[in-house]
N, C-alpha and C positions, 0 to 999 in steps of 0.2 A: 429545372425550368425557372424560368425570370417571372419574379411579378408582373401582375398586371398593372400597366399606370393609370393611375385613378384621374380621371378628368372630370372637378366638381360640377357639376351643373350650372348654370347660367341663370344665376337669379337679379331680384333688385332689393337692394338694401331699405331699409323703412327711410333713410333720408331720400332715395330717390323713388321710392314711392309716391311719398309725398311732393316731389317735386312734379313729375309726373300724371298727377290726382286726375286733372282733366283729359288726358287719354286716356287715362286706367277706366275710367268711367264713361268713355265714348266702345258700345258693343264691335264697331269697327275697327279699334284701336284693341283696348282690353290690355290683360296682362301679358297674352300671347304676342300679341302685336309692339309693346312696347321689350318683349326681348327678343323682336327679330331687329326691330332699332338697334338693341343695344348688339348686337353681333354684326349688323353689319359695318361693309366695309366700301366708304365713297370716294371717290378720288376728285376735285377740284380742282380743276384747270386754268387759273388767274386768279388772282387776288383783287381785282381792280373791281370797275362798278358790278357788273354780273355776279363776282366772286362774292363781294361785301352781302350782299341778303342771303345769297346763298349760303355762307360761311358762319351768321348770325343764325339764322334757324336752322339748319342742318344742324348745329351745336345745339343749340335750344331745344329740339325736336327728341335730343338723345342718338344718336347715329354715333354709334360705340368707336371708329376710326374712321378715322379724316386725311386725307389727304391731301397736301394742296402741294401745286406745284405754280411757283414764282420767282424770279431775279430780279425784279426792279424794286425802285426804291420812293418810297412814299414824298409825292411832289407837291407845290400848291394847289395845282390845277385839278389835283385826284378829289381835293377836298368836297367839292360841289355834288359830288354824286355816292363818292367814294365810303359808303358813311361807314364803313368797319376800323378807319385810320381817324384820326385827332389831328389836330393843329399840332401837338408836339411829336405827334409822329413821323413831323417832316423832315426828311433826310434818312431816313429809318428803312431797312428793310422791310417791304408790305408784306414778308413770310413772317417777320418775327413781331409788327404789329398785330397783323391778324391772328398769328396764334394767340397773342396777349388775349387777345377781345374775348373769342371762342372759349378761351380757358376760365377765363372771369364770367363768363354766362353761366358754362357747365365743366365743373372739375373734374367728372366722371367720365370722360370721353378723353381716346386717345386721337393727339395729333400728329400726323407723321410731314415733317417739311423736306420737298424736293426741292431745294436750292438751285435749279437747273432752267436752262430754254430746253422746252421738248422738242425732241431732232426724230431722224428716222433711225440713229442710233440707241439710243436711250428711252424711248415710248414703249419699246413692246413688254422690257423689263419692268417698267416704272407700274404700267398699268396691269398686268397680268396679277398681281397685287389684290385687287379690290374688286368686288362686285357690281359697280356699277360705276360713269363716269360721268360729271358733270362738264359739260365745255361752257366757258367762260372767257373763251380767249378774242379778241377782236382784229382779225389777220384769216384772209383767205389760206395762206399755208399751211399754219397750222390748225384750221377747221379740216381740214383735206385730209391732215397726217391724223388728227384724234379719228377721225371718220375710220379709216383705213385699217388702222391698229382698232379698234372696237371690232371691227368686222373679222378681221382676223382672229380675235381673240375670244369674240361671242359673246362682248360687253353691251349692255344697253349706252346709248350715247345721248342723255339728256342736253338737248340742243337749246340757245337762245342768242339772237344778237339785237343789235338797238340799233337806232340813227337816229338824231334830231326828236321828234317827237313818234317815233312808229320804230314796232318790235315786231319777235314772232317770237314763235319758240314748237320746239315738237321733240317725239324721241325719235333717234333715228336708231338704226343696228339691231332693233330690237328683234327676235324671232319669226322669223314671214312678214317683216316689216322692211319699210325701205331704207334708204341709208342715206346721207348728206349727198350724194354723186348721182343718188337716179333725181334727184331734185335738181342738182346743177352740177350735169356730166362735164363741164369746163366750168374755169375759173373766169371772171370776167379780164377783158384788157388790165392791163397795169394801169393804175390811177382814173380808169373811169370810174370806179366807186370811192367817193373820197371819205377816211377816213376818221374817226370821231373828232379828232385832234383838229381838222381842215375844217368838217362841216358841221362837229357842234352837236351836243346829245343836249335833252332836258333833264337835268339830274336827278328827277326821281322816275326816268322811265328806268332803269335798271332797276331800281326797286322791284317794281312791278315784273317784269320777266323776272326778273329774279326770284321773285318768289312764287312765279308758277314753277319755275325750273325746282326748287325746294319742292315745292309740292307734288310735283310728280315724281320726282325721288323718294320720298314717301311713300308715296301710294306702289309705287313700283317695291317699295321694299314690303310694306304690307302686302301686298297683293291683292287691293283692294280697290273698286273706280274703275273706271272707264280711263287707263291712259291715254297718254296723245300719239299714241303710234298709227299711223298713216294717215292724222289730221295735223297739220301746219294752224297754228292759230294767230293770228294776225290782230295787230292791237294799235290803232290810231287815236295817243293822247288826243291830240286836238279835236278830236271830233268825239273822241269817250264809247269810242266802236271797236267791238270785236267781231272778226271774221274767221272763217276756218274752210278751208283748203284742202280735198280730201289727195290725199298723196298717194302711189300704187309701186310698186316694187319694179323696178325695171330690169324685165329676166334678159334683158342684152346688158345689164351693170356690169362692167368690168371688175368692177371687186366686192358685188355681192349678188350676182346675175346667177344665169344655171350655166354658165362657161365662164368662169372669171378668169382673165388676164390677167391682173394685178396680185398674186400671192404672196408678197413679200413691199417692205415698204422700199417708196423710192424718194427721189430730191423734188421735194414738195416747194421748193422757193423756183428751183429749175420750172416746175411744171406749172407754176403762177406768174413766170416772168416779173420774178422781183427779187430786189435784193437783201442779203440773208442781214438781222442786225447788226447793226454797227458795221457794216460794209457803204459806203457811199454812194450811193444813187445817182453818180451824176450822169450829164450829158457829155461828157468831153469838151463844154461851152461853158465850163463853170469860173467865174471872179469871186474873189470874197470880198467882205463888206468895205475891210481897209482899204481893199484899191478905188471901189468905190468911192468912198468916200474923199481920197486925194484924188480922184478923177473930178469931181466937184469943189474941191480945193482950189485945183488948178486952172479951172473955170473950162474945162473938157467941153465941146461939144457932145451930148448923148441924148438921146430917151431915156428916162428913168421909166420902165413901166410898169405900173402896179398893176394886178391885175386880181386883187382881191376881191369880195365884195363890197358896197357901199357903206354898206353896217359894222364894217372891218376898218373903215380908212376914219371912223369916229372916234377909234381906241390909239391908234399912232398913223403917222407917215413918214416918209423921207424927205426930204427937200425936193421942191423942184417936179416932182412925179406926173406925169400922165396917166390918168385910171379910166381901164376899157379891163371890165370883169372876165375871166379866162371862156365864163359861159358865153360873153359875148363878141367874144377875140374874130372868129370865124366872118360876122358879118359887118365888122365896123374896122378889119383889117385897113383897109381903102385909107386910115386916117394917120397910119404911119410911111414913110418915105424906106424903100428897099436899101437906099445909099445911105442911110444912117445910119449909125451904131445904137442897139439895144439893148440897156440890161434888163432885163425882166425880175421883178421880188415879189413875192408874197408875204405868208405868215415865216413859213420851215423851207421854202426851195421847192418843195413838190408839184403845186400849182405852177411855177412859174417854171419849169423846168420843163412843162407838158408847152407849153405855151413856147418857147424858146424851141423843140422839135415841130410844132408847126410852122412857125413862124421861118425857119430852117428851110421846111416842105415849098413854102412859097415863096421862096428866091430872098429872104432876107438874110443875105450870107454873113453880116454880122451883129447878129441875135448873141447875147450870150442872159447866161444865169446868174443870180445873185445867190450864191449858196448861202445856206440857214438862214435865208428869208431874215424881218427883221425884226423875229426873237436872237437870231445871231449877233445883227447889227445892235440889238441893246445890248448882249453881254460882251462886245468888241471894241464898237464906236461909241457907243453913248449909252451908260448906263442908266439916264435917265429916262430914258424909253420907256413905257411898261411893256412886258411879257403878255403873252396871254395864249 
């Protein structure tokens, strides 16, 4: 007969005792408390603003393995909110910034890096892994696909997203709890929710969701509190209000109802009507900045149309531009001529690309796009442009 394999118990060392003192010493917390921390195992989903609080005190807190799963690369514009990255982190992978951070807070904690975009190939592997999941990612698809793979899996789904100055945050998946889909059984249209990047976060509201989302990760791991399962908690910086939403399970849910449909993951960019990264978004209408730009050379007749907002065309413009904002394209149409050529630009092509399909819709058969908007046109035509 073989040995028995000894598996030593699970203690803490008198350095992270000491580090630890003020849990050790909360009855809620205690010793017990702080080694189901140190055994569990979290999985984080972005590294960007949500990611950064998260990724600071989940490491700080003692959460014995970490997960994080990210591919992009630490930019200027992350800096504002982003606080897990440095100025000299820029150009740097935000997998190999953040773990830096994490590991400099606490050395005793392991990190584990998914160098990957989470697909509907690779999520059910990545996450079957870990006990619980934090979503941090800012994309209807992949909200959809963490949703889906949790449910499946029978992961708790610590939710949170931002905009502008207004968050939420809640668990979803969790046990006779609801899931992201009975809250919003479709995704909205393509581009009517515009993006952080288009409409602009205050960079310490991630902080703050962020750090509820920590904190219920916590308490989920202790077992301890009142979590946020079937309450949505709603948070208005500007106004310094929280609200809360009580949420109910939706036994017609397709993938967590009492008949679910959905058993298996599907093409979550397909079922968002958007396209996958790094795939081109265009219209079929699309010019780039160069020809633009010798189209105005050449003293072209055009519309140049911006259609940004007001507080946008303070930071750069084009030459030449007419500005009617895309919110107000619909009623001030009447001010453009159908027999004229349009380019439409924005910040990135997004905006003006929504704008160049209506514009299409009501007889202006040539509407076209100014792709990469004119952060393109500064790193094409004029790189004295600022970015932003």
């Amino acid at each position: 007969m073989g040995a028995d394999v000894f598996t030593p118990p699970v203690t803490l060392t008198n350095e992270e005792i000491l580090r630890y003192s003020r849990h050790l010493i909360m009855p809620e917390v205690a010793m017990e408390g702080q080694l189901k921390l140190k055994q569990a195992k979290v999985l984080l989903i972005g590294a960007g603003g949500l990611g950064a609080p998260l990724g600071l005190y989940l490491a700080a807190a003692g959460v014995g393995r970490i997960g994080l799963v990210d591919f992009d690369v630490v930019d200027f514009t992350n800096l504002q909110r982003q606080v897990i990255h440095g100025t000299k982190d820029v150009g740097r992978k935000k997998l190999d910034s953040a773990a830096e951070r994490m590991a400099d807070i606490n050395p005793n904690i392991e990190i584990v890096k998914h160098e990957v975009a989470l697909t509907s190939e690779n999520a059910l592997e990545i996450l079957k892994h870990y006990d619980i999941v934090v979503d941090g990612t800012d994309n209807f698809p992949t909200r959809y696909l963490v949703n889906d793979a949790c449910v499946l899996l029978g992961k708790p789904n610590v939710y949170g997203s931002i905009f502008r100055f207004e968050g939420q945050a809640t668990i979803f998946a969790a046990k006779d709890g609801p899931c992201y889909r009975c809250l919003y059984p479709e995704p909205p249209p393509p581009g009517l929710v515009p993006s952080c990047a288009e409409g602009g976060v205050l960079g310490i509201l991630p902080g703050a969701i962020g750090v509820i989302q920590a904190t219920e990760t916590v308490k989920l791991i202790l077992g301890k509190g009142e979590p946020l399962i079937g309450r949505l908690l709603l948070y208005d910086a500007l106004a310094m209000r929280f609200r809360e939403l009580k949420l109910r399970k939706n036994p017609e849910c397709p993938v967590c109802g009492e008949n679910p449909t959905i058993k298996e993951l599907i093409d979550y960019h397909e079922f968002c009507g958007v396209a996958r990264e790094g795939e081109e978004a265009g219209t079929g209408w699309d010019v780039d900045p160069e020809e633009v730009k010798a189209k105005l050379d050449r003293g072209e007749r055009f519309v140049l149309l911006d259609v940004r907002e007001p507080h946008e065309l303070q930071i750069c413009t084009l030459p030449k531009y007419k500005s009617i904002p895309l919110g107000e394209l619909p009623k001030r149409v009447h001010e453009l001529d159908t027999a004229d050529e349009i380019i439409a630009v924005c910040k990135v092509g997004q905006r003006s690309a929504r704008a160049v399909r209506f514009l299409r819709q009501m007889g202006f058969g040539k509407a076209r796009n100014m792709r990469g908007g004119t952060n393109l046109w500064a790193e094409r035509v004029d790189p004295s442009m600022p970015k932003y």
